[in-house]
C-alpha positions as CSV (number, residue, x, y, z in Angstrom):
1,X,-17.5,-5.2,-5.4
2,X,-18.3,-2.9,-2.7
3,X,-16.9,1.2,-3.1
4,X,-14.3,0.1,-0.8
5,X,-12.9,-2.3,-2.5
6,X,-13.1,-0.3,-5.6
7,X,-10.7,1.7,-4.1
8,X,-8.2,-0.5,-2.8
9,X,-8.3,-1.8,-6.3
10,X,-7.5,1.6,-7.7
11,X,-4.3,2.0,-5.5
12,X,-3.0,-1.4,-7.1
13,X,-0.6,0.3,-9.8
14,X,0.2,3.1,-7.3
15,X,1.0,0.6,-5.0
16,X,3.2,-1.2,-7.3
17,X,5.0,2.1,-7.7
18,X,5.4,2.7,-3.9
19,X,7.0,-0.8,-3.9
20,X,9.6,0.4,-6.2
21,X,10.9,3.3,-4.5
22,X,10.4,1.6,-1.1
23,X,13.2,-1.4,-2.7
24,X,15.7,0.9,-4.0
25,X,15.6,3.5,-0.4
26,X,16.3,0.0,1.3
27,X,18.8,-1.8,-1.4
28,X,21.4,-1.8,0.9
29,X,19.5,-3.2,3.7
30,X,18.9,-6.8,3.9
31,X,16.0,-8.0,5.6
32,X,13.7,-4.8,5.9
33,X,10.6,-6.0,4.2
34,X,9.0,-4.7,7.4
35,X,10.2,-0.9,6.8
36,X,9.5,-1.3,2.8
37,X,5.9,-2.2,4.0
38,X,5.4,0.6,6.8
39,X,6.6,3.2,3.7
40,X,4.3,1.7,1.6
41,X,1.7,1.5,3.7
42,X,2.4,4.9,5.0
43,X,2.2,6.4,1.4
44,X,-0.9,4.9,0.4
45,X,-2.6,6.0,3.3
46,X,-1.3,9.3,2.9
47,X,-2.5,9.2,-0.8
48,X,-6.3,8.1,0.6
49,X,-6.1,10.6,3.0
50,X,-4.7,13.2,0.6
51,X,-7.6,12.8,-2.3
52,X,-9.9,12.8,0.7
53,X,-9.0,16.1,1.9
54,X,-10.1,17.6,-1.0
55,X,-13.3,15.5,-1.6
56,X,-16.2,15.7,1.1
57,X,-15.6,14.1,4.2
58,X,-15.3,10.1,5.1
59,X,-11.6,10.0,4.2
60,X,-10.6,8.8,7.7
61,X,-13.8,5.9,7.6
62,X,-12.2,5.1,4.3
63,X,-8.6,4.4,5.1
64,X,-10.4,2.4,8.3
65,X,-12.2,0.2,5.6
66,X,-9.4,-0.4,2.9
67,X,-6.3,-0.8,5.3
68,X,-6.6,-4.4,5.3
69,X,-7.2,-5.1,1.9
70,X,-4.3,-2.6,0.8
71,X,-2.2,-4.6,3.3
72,X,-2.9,-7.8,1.8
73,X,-2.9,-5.9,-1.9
74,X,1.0,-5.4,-0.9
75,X,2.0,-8.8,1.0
76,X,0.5,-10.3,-2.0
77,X,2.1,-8.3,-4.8
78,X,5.5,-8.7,-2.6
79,X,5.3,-12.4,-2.8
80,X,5.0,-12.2,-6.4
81,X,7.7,-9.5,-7.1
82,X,10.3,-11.3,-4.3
83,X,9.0,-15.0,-3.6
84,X,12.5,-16.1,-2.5
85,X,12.0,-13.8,0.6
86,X,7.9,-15.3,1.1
87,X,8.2,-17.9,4.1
């Protein structure tokens, strides 16, 4: 497993946790799996971005290298935590 993938890996249970929040700001919203997403995806870059600030340098190559494995990371966990709203 490549360092990139190490770290997508890593956001896994905070990404679970973002998924929380993100359902109960939108429980009274039907149909806004897109907006849950965009917060979560928001977050966790925001996280990478975050711990990168402080580390040295490569924080904006990194997001560039794990954004679509975290975005898969969520549509995947989604389907499992909701797979009566997975078409």
């Amino acid at each position: 497993m490549n360092k990139y993938m190490a770290i997508a890996m890593k956001l896994l249970p905070t990404i679970l946790q973002l998924m929380g929040i993100a359902e109960s700001l939108f429980e009274d919203k039907p149909n806004s799996g897109k907006e849950k997403k965009a917060v979560v995806t928001t977050a966790a870059k925001a996280i990478v971005e975050g711990v990168g600030a402080v580390s040295t340098g490569g924080q904006a190559e990194t997001w560039e290298r794990i954004k679509d494995p975290v975005s898969n990371i969520i549509d995947n966990a989604a389907a499992i935590a909701f797979p009566e709203h997975t078409k």
